[in-house]
C-alpha positions, 0 to 999 in steps of 0.5 A: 531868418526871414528879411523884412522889405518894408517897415510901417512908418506912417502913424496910421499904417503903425497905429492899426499894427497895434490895433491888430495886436490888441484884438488878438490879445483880446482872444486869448484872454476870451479862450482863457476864461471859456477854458476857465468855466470848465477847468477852474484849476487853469492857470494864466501860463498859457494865456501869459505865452500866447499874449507875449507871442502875440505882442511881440510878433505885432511889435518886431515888424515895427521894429523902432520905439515900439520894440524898444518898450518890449526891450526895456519890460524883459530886463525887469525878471522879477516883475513880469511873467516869465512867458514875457521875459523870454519872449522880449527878451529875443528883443534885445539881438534877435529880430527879422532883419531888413532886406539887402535892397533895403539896406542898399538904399540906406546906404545909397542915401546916407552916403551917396554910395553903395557898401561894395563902394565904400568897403572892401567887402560887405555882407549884405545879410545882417549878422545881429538885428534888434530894435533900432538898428542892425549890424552887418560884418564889413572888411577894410584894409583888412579889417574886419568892421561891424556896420549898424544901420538904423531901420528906416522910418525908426526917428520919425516916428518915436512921439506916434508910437509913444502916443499909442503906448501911453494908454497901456503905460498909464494903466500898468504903472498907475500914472495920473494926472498931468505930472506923468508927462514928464516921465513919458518926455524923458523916454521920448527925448532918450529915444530921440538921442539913440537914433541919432547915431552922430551923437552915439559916435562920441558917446561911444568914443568918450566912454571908450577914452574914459574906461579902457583903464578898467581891468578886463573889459574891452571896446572897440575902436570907432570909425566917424569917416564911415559913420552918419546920422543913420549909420555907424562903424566899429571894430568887428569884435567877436565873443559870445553874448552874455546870456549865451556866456552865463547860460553855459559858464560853470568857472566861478572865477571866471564868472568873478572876473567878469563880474567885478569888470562889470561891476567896476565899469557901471561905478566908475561911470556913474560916480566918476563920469556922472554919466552911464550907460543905460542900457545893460542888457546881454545883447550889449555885452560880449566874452571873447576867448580869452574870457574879456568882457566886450561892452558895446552900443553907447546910444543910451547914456542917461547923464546924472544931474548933481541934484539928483545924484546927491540925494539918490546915494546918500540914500545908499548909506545906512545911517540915512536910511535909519534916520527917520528925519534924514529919510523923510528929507531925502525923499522930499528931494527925489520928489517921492514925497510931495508937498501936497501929499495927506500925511496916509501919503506921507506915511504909506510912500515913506514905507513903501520906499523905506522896505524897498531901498532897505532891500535894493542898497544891500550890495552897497552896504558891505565891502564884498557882495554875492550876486549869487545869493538868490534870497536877495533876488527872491525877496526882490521878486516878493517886494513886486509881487506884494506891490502889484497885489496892493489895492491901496497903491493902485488908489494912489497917485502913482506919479512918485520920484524924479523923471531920473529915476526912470533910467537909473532904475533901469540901469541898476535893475539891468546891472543886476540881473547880469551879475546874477547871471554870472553869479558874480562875488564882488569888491563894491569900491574896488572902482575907486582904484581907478 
Protein backbone atom coordinates (compact mmCIF):
# COMPACT_ATOMS: atom_id res chain seq x y z
CA UNK A 1 0.00 0.00 0.00
CA UNK A 2 0.98 3.26 -0.62
CA UNK A 3 2.88 5.52 2.50
CA UNK A 4 1.85 9.12 3.18
CA UNK A 5 5.10 11.59 3.68
CA UNK A 6 2.91 14.45 4.81
CA UNK A 7 -0.53 14.87 6.62
CA UNK A 8 -2.24 18.44 6.08
CA UNK A 9 -2.38 19.82 9.67
CA UNK A 10 -2.96 23.52 8.98
CA UNK A 11 -6.78 24.51 9.42
CA UNK A 12 -6.34 26.11 5.68
CA UNK A 13 -4.29 23.49 4.11
CA UNK A 14 -7.22 20.59 5.75
CA UNK A 15 -10.30 23.23 5.06
CA UNK A 16 -9.47 23.26 1.08
CA UNK A 17 -9.07 19.36 1.49
CA UNK A 18 -12.58 19.45 2.00
CA UNK A 19 -13.49 21.76 -0.31
CA UNK A 20 -12.07 19.71 -3.01
CA UNK A 21 -14.13 16.92 -1.86
CA UNK A 22 -17.30 18.96 -2.02
CA UNK A 23 -16.60 20.06 -5.69
CA UNK A 24 -16.20 16.44 -6.77
CA UNK A 25 -19.46 15.58 -4.89
CA UNK A 26 -20.91 18.10 -6.83
CA UNK A 27 -19.97 16.55 -10.17
CA UNK A 28 -21.21 13.21 -9.84
CA UNK A 29 -24.42 14.40 -8.75
CA UNK A 30 -24.58 16.78 -12.02
CA UNK A 31 -23.66 13.52 -14.11
CA UNK A 32 -26.16 11.74 -12.07
CA UNK A 33 -29.28 13.99 -13.04
CA UNK A 34 -27.86 14.65 -16.98
CA UNK A 35 -27.81 10.80 -16.85
CA UNK A 36 -30.96 10.88 -15.35
CA UNK A 37 -32.84 13.07 -18.30
CA UNK A 38 -32.23 10.04 -20.57
CA UNK A 39 -32.52 7.22 -18.54
CA UNK A 40 -35.43 7.99 -15.85
CA UNK A 41 -35.06 4.28 -14.52
CA UNK A 42 -31.31 5.25 -13.10
CA UNK A 43 -31.00 4.67 -9.52
CA UNK A 44 -28.84 6.48 -6.88
CA UNK A 45 -26.42 3.20 -6.68
CA UNK A 46 -23.88 4.54 -8.87
CA UNK A 47 -24.09 8.21 -7.72
CA UNK A 48 -23.95 6.46 -3.99
CA UNK A 49 -20.49 4.79 -4.72
CA UNK A 50 -18.93 7.26 -6.73
CA UNK A 51 -19.93 9.94 -3.76
CA UNK A 52 -18.49 7.24 -0.77
CA UNK A 53 -15.07 6.80 -3.08
CA UNK A 54 -14.91 10.30 -3.32
CA UNK A 55 -15.47 11.34 0.14
CA UNK A 56 -13.30 9.03 1.65
CA UNK A 57 -10.20 9.35 -0.66
CA UNK A 58 -10.67 13.18 0.35
CA UNK A 59 -10.84 12.33 4.17
CA UNK A 60 -8.08 8.95 4.65
CA UNK A 61 -4.87 11.45 3.60
CA UNK A 62 -6.67 13.65 6.53
CA UNK A 63 -6.57 10.87 8.60
CA UNK A 64 -7.64 12.30 12.25
CA UNK A 65 -11.22 13.49 13.39
CA UNK A 66 -12.11 13.75 9.91
CA UNK A 67 -11.74 10.00 9.21
CA UNK A 68 -12.98 9.25 12.62
CA UNK A 69 -16.71 10.93 11.18
CA UNK A 70 -16.41 8.31 8.35
CA UNK A 71 -15.67 5.74 10.97
CA UNK A 72 -18.29 6.38 13.13
CA UNK A 73 -21.15 6.72 9.93
CA UNK A 74 -20.12 3.14 8.56
CA UNK A 75 -21.08 1.08 11.93
CA UNK A 76 -24.96 2.42 11.47
CA UNK A 77 -25.75 -0.49 8.38
CA UNK A 78 -29.23 0.40 8.37
CA UNK A 79 -29.14 3.70 8.01
CA UNK A 80 -27.06 4.61 5.07
CA UNK A 81 -26.37 3.47 1.59
CA UNK A 82 -24.70 0.28 1.51
CA UNK A 83 -21.67 2.00 -1.17
CA UNK A 84 -21.07 4.20 2.16
CA UNK A 85 -20.87 1.13 4.67
CA UNK A 86 -18.36 -0.62 2.59
CA UNK A 87 -16.28 2.35 1.76
CA UNK A 88 -15.88 3.68 5.55
CA UNK A 89 -15.86 1.02 6.64
CA UNK A 90 -12.09 0.46 5.27
CA UNK A 91 -11.94 3.29 8.09
CA UNK A 92 -11.87 1.30 10.68
CA UNK A 93 -8.21 -0.66 9.99
CA UNK A 94 -7.34 -0.23 6.45
CA UNK A 95 -5.92 3.38 5.43
CA UNK A 96 -2.46 4.27 3.66
CA UNK A 97 -0.13 4.19 6.41
CA UNK A 98 2.69 6.99 7.32
CA UNK A 99 6.25 7.16 5.88
CA UNK A 100 9.11 5.09 7.83
CA UNK A 101 10.82 8.98 8.04
CA UNK A 102 7.93 10.02 9.47
CA UNK A 103 7.33 7.28 11.92
CA UNK A 104 11.16 7.87 12.98
CA UNK A 105 10.61 11.60 13.70
CA UNK A 106 7.80 10.62 16.11
CA UNK A 107 9.54 8.68 17.65
CA UNK A 108 12.87 10.67 17.92
CA UNK A 109 10.42 13.39 19.64
CA UNK A 110 8.53 11.52 21.86
CA UNK A 111 11.41 9.80 22.98
CA UNK A 112 14.59 11.02 22.24
CA UNK A 113 15.11 8.06 20.54
CA UNK A 114 14.84 6.11 17.51
CA UNK A 115 12.83 2.65 17.58
CA UNK A 116 15.93 0.39 16.76
CA UNK A 117 17.15 2.31 20.09
CA UNK A 118 14.39 1.34 22.13
CA UNK A 119 13.57 -2.42 20.82
CA UNK A 120 15.30 -5.21 19.73
CA UNK A 121 13.55 -5.12 16.76
CA UNK A 122 11.28 -2.69 14.78
CA UNK A 123 9.35 -2.58 11.49
CA UNK A 124 9.47 0.50 10.21
CA UNK A 125 6.37 -0.47 7.37
CA UNK A 126 3.11 -0.14 9.58
CA UNK A 127 0.96 -3.61 9.75
CA UNK A 128 -2.47 -1.93 10.80
CA UNK A 129 -3.53 1.87 9.75
CA UNK A 130 -6.61 3.69 10.76
CA UNK A 131 -8.02 7.01 11.79
CA UNK A 132 -5.76 8.14 14.60
CA UNK A 133 -3.26 5.91 14.96
CA UNK A 134 -1.34 2.94 13.31
CA UNK A 135 0.36 -0.02 14.72
CA UNK A 136 3.78 -1.27 13.96
CA UNK A 137 5.14 -5.11 15.14
CA UNK A 138 8.23 -4.65 17.67
CA UNK A 139 9.99 -7.37 19.48
CA UNK A 140 11.61 -6.95 23.13
CA UNK A 141 13.39 -9.64 25.13
CA UNK A 142 11.72 -11.83 22.87
CA UNK A 143 8.35 -10.40 22.84
CA UNK A 144 6.62 -9.62 20.22
CA UNK A 145 4.81 -6.15 20.92
CA UNK A 146 2.22 -3.99 19.07
CA UNK A 147 3.60 -0.15 18.84
CA UNK A 148 0.63 2.64 17.89
CA UNK A 149 1.92 5.63 16.93
CA UNK A 150 -0.63 8.39 16.50
CA UNK A 151 -0.42 10.55 13.01
CA UNK A 152 1.10 13.81 13.53
CA UNK A 153 -0.85 17.05 13.66
CA UNK A 154 -4.13 14.63 14.55
CA UNK A 155 -4.96 16.33 18.47
CA UNK A 156 -4.55 19.93 16.99
CA UNK A 157 -6.39 19.68 14.96
CA UNK A 158 -9.77 18.06 15.91
CA UNK A 159 -12.10 21.71 16.76
CA UNK A 160 -10.84 22.99 12.91
CA UNK A 161 -12.14 19.80 11.36
CA UNK A 162 -15.34 19.52 13.62
CA UNK A 163 -15.96 23.40 12.61
CA UNK A 164 -15.88 22.21 8.75
CA UNK A 165 -17.93 19.01 9.53
CA UNK A 166 -20.48 20.73 11.37
CA UNK A 167 -22.55 22.47 8.55
CA UNK A 168 -23.05 18.74 6.73
CA UNK A 169 -23.88 17.18 10.64
CA UNK A 170 -26.34 20.17 11.08
CA UNK A 171 -28.15 19.43 7.46
CA UNK A 172 -27.90 15.22 8.04
CA UNK A 173 -29.45 15.03 11.32
CA UNK A 174 -31.53 18.15 11.52
CA UNK A 175 -29.82 20.21 14.47
CA UNK A 176 -31.27 23.70 15.11
CA UNK A 177 -30.45 26.14 17.45
CA UNK A 178 -28.16 26.75 19.74
CA UNK A 179 -28.65 23.80 21.99
CA UNK A 180 -26.88 21.59 19.21
CA UNK A 181 -23.48 22.36 20.58
CA UNK A 182 -23.41 20.43 23.15
CA UNK A 183 -23.79 17.23 21.29
CA UNK A 184 -20.81 18.60 18.99
CA UNK A 185 -18.73 19.44 22.53
CA UNK A 186 -19.28 15.90 23.48
CA UNK A 187 -17.54 14.27 20.26
CA UNK A 188 -14.94 16.94 20.31
CA UNK A 189 -14.24 16.52 24.05
CA UNK A 190 -14.39 12.45 23.27
CA UNK A 191 -11.92 13.00 20.39
CA UNK A 192 -9.55 14.88 22.53
CA UNK A 193 -9.54 12.08 24.98
CA UNK A 194 -8.68 9.45 22.22
CA UNK A 195 -5.39 11.05 21.27
CA UNK A 196 -4.39 11.29 24.40
CA UNK A 197 -2.69 7.93 24.36
CA UNK A 198 -1.57 8.44 28.61
CA UNK A 199 -4.94 8.42 29.53
CA UNK A 200 -5.80 5.31 26.96
CA UNK A 201 -2.71 3.50 28.81
CA UNK A 202 -4.93 3.47 32.03
CA UNK A 203 -8.30 2.96 30.47
CA UNK A 204 -6.78 0.22 28.90
CA UNK A 205 -5.34 -1.22 32.04
CA UNK A 206 -8.29 -0.77 34.08
CA UNK A 207 -10.56 -2.38 31.83
CA UNK A 208 -7.89 -5.13 31.36
CA UNK A 209 -7.81 -5.57 35.64
CA UNK A 210 -11.79 -5.33 35.75
CA UNK A 211 -13.04 -7.81 32.73
CA UNK A 212 -9.93 -10.66 32.45
CA UNK A 213 -12.85 -12.70 34.41
CA UNK A 214 -14.89 -12.81 31.76
CA UNK A 215 -14.99 -16.32 29.84
CA UNK A 216 -13.67 -16.29 26.33
CA UNK A 217 -12.24 -13.03 25.83
CA UNK A 218 -8.57 -12.09 25.87
CA UNK A 219 -6.58 -8.34 26.25
CA UNK A 220 -3.31 -7.92 26.12
CA UNK A 221 -1.04 -6.66 28.60
CA UNK A 222 0.29 -2.79 28.50
CA UNK A 223 3.63 -1.54 28.78
CA UNK A 224 3.72 2.34 30.12
CA UNK A 225 7.61 2.26 30.09
CA UNK A 226 7.32 2.19 26.12
CA UNK A 227 4.08 4.34 26.15
CA UNK A 228 3.94 8.47 25.76
CA UNK A 229 1.50 10.97 24.90
CA UNK A 230 1.85 9.92 21.28
CA UNK A 231 2.88 6.41 21.45
CA UNK A 232 1.44 3.28 23.10
CA UNK A 233 2.74 -0.37 23.68
CA UNK A 234 1.09 -3.84 24.03
CA UNK A 235 1.25 -7.25 23.65
CA UNK A 236 1.29 -8.10 19.87
CA UNK A 237 -1.66 -10.52 19.59
CA UNK A 238 -2.40 -12.34 16.69
CA UNK A 239 -6.09 -13.40 15.25
CA UNK A 240 -8.49 -12.43 12.52
CA UNK A 241 -10.51 -9.34 12.62
CA UNK A 242 -13.77 -9.90 13.24
CA UNK A 243 -15.63 -9.00 10.05
CA UNK A 244 -12.71 -11.21 8.31
CA UNK A 245 -13.86 -14.14 11.32
CA UNK A 246 -17.82 -13.57 10.70
CA UNK A 247 -17.26 -13.32 6.85
CA UNK A 248 -15.92 -17.03 6.73
CA UNK A 249 -17.19 -18.71 10.25
CA UNK A 250 -19.90 -21.38 9.42
CA UNK A 251 -19.64 -22.90 13.47
CA UNK A 252 -22.62 -21.86 15.08
CA UNK A 253 -21.23 -22.64 18.55
CA UNK A 254 -18.65 -20.98 17.90
CA UNK A 255 -20.39 -17.89 16.56
CA UNK A 256 -22.59 -18.51 20.16
CA UNK A 257 -19.51 -18.55 21.89
CA UNK A 258 -17.95 -15.49 20.61
CA UNK A 259 -21.03 -13.86 20.81
CA UNK A 260 -22.15 -14.48 24.47
CA UNK A 261 -18.31 -13.10 25.41
CA UNK A 262 -19.20 -10.05 23.60
CA UNK A 263 -22.50 -9.70 24.84
CA UNK A 264 -21.20 -10.30 28.46
CA UNK A 265 -18.13 -8.00 28.26
CA UNK A 266 -20.50 -4.79 27.04
CA UNK A 267 -22.83 -5.55 29.99
CA UNK A 268 -20.62 -5.79 32.61
CA UNK A 269 -19.02 -2.59 31.74
CA UNK A 270 -21.87 -0.84 31.45
CA UNK A 271 -24.00 -2.06 34.46
CA UNK A 272 -21.24 -2.85 36.71
CA UNK A 273 -18.22 -0.50 35.70
CA UNK A 274 -20.77 2.47 34.66
CA UNK A 275 -18.03 2.82 32.13
CA UNK A 276 -17.98 1.39 28.34
CA UNK A 277 -16.10 1.01 25.52
CA UNK A 278 -17.36 2.92 22.72
CA UNK A 279 -16.02 2.10 20.11
CA UNK A 280 -17.28 -1.72 19.13
CA UNK A 281 -16.30 -1.68 15.46
CA UNK A 282 -14.64 -5.10 13.92
CA UNK A 283 -11.36 -3.58 13.65
CA UNK A 284 -11.25 -3.40 17.40
CA UNK A 285 -11.81 -7.10 17.79
CA UNK A 286 -9.71 -10.03 17.00
CA UNK A 287 -10.30 -14.52 17.16
CA UNK A 288 -7.31 -16.45 17.72
CA UNK A 289 -6.92 -19.84 16.80
CA UNK A 290 -8.34 -21.02 19.58
CA UNK A 291 -11.56 -19.30 18.80
CA UNK A 292 -10.92 -16.49 21.76
CA UNK A 293 -12.29 -13.00 21.25
CA UNK A 294 -9.26 -10.64 21.47
CA UNK A 295 -10.67 -6.83 22.62
CA UNK A 296 -8.31 -4.07 21.92
CA UNK A 297 -8.12 0.03 21.80
CA UNK A 298 -9.71 1.46 24.87
CA UNK A 299 -9.40 5.37 23.79
CA UNK A 300 -12.91 5.66 23.35
CA UNK A 301 -14.62 4.94 26.70
CA UNK A 302 -17.75 6.82 27.14
CA UNK A 303 -18.52 6.95 31.31
CA UNK A 304 -22.26 6.68 32.20
CA UNK A 305 -23.62 9.46 34.82
CA UNK A 306 -26.20 7.80 37.19
CA UNK A 307 -28.84 10.43 36.17
CA UNK A 308 -28.62 9.34 32.71
CA UNK A 309 -27.99 5.45 33.27
CA UNK A 310 -31.30 5.26 35.56
CA UNK A 311 -33.72 6.63 33.16
CA UNK A 312 -32.02 5.15 30.17
CA UNK A 313 -32.86 1.26 31.34
CA UNK A 314 -35.91 1.67 33.18
CA UNK A 315 -36.64 2.23 29.98
CA UNK A 316 -35.72 -1.13 28.96
CA UNK A 317 -38.29 -2.51 31.10
CA UNK A 318 -41.78 -3.38 29.60
CA UNK A 319 -43.89 -2.13 32.16
CA UNK A 320 -42.37 1.17 31.68
CA UNK A 321 -42.77 1.36 28.20
CA UNK A 322 -46.31 0.47 28.69
CA UNK A 323 -46.97 2.79 31.10
CA UNK A 324 -48.11 6.13 29.32
CA UNK A 325 -47.28 8.34 32.70
CA UNK A 326 -44.01 6.39 33.53
CA UNK A 327 -42.87 6.64 29.56
CA UNK A 328 -43.74 10.26 29.17
CA UNK A 329 -41.67 10.92 32.64
CA UNK A 330 -38.59 9.10 31.76
CA UNK A 331 -38.62 10.83 28.54
CA UNK A 332 -38.65 14.28 30.48
CA UNK A 333 -35.57 13.09 31.90
CA UNK A 334 -33.50 11.91 28.85
CA UNK A 335 -34.40 15.50 27.53
CA UNK A 336 -36.49 13.97 24.53
CA UNK A 337 -39.13 15.97 25.64
CA UNK A 338 -38.68 19.24 26.49
CA UNK A 339 -40.55 21.96 28.74
CA UNK A 340 -41.23 23.96 26.08
CA UNK A 341 -42.38 21.59 23.40
CA UNK A 342 -46.28 22.33 21.95
CA UNK A 343 -48.32 19.38 23.03
CA UNK A 344 -48.01 17.97 18.59
CA UNK A 345 -44.41 17.85 20.15
CA UNK A 346 -45.15 16.19 22.96
CA UNK A 347 -47.11 13.99 21.23
CA UNK A 348 -45.48 13.22 17.94
CA UNK A 349 -41.72 12.54 19.80
CA UNK A 350 -43.63 10.47 22.56
CA UNK A 351 -44.41 7.83 19.45
CA UNK A 352 -41.73 8.51 17.30
CA UNK A 353 -39.65 6.90 20.73
CA UNK A 354 -42.33 4.96 22.00
CA UNK A 355 -41.99 2.63 18.27
CA UNK A 356 -38.38 3.17 18.41
CA UNK A 357 -37.57 1.66 21.98
CA UNK A 358 -40.61 -0.81 21.82
CA UNK A 359 -38.07 -2.09 18.61
CA UNK A 360 -34.49 -1.34 20.05
CA UNK A 361 -34.99 -3.11 23.72
CA UNK A 362 -36.25 -6.52 22.46
CA UNK A 363 -33.07 -8.20 23.22
CA UNK A 364 -33.48 -7.23 26.89
CA UNK A 365 -37.12 -8.35 26.99
CA UNK A 366 -36.55 -12.38 27.28
CA UNK A 367 -33.88 -14.42 29.29
CA UNK A 368 -32.52 -15.58 25.60
CA UNK A 369 -31.92 -13.50 22.42
CA UNK A 370 -31.33 -14.39 18.56
CA UNK A 371 -29.17 -11.92 16.84
CA UNK A 372 -29.52 -13.85 13.89
CA UNK A 373 -33.22 -13.28 13.80
CA UNK A 374 -32.89 -10.87 10.52
CA UNK A 375 -36.93 -9.62 11.03
CA UNK A 376 -35.37 -7.48 14.15
CA UNK A 377 -32.59 -6.26 11.82
CA UNK A 378 -34.97 -5.57 8.97
CA UNK A 379 -37.67 -3.75 11.09
CA UNK A 380 -34.62 -1.60 12.27
CA UNK A 381 -33.54 -0.65 8.82
CA UNK A 382 -37.60 -0.08 8.10
CA UNK A 383 -38.07 2.30 11.32
CA UNK A 384 -34.77 4.41 9.44
CA UNK A 385 -36.04 4.23 6.39
CA UNK A 386 -39.57 5.60 7.61
CA UNK A 387 -37.68 8.74 9.65
CA UNK A 388 -35.58 9.71 6.97
CA UNK A 389 -39.09 9.97 4.51
CA UNK A 390 -40.64 12.01 7.23
CA UNK A 391 -41.49 15.51 6.34
CA UNK A 392 -42.63 16.34 9.62
CA UNK A 393 -39.61 15.42 11.50
CA UNK A 394 -37.46 17.44 9.27
CA UNK A 395 -39.72 20.43 10.37
CA UNK A 396 -39.04 19.83 13.88
CA UNK A 397 -36.27 20.66 15.95
CA UNK A 398 -34.11 17.77 15.73
CA UNK A 399 -32.22 18.60 19.11
CA UNK A 400 -33.76 15.34 21.14
CA UNK A 401 -32.11 13.53 24.23
CA UNK A 402 -29.23 14.03 26.44
CA UNK A 403 -25.44 14.72 24.75
CA UNK A 404 -25.12 10.93 26.16
CA UNK A 405 -27.11 9.52 24.08
CA UNK A 406 -24.66 10.11 21.37
CA UNK A 407 -22.26 7.18 22.50
CA UNK A 408 -24.35 5.23 23.95
CA UNK A 409 -26.34 4.78 21.07
CA UNK A 410 -23.17 4.19 19.24
CA UNK A 411 -22.16 1.65 21.24
CA UNK A 412 -25.58 -0.37 21.14
CA UNK A 413 -25.92 0.33 17.43
CA UNK A 414 -22.02 -1.15 17.07
CA UNK A 415 -22.81 -4.00 19.50
CA UNK A 416 -25.42 -5.01 17.57
CA UNK A 417 -24.45 -5.46 14.12
CA UNK A 418 -21.33 -7.46 15.56
CA UNK A 419 -23.77 -10.17 17.11
CA UNK A 420 -25.63 -10.10 13.70
CA UNK A 421 -22.58 -10.65 12.31
CA UNK A 422 -21.76 -13.56 14.16
CA UNK A 423 -25.20 -14.78 14.26
CA UNK A 424 -24.97 -15.05 17.98
CA UNK A 425 -28.23 -16.69 20.51
CA UNK A 426 -27.37 -15.30 23.67
CA UNK A 427 -28.34 -15.47 27.76
CA UNK A 428 -29.15 -11.47 28.25
CA UNK A 429 -28.18 -11.59 32.17
CA UNK A 430 -25.55 -14.45 31.97
CA UNK A 431 -23.26 -11.24 32.84
CA UNK A 432 -24.42 -11.05 36.24
CA UNK A 433 -22.46 -14.48 37.08
CA UNK A 434 -19.60 -12.05 37.23
Amino acid sequence: MKTIDYIPTSKIERASKLVQTGAKIGVNYIKHYAEKMVNSDLTRDKLNENNAEDIYDGLKSLKGSALKVAQMLSMDKNFLPQAYVEKFSLSQFSVPPLSAPLVLKTFKTNFGKTPYEIFDEFNANSVNAASIGQVHLAVKDGKKLAVKIQYPGVANSISSDLALVKPIAIRMFNLQGKDSDKYFKEVEDKLIEETNYLLELQQSQEVVQACSKIENILFPNYYPEFSSEKIITMDWMSGLHLSEFTAKNSDQEVGDKLGQALWDFYMYQIHVLRKVHADPHPGNFLVDENNQLIALDFGCMKQIPDDFYVPYFELINKNVITDETLFNQKLFELEILRPDDSASEIAYFTEMFHDLLSLFTQPFQKETFDFSDETFFDNIAKLGERFTNDTNLKKMNGNRGSKHFIYMNRTFFGLYNLMFDLKAKIVVENYMKY
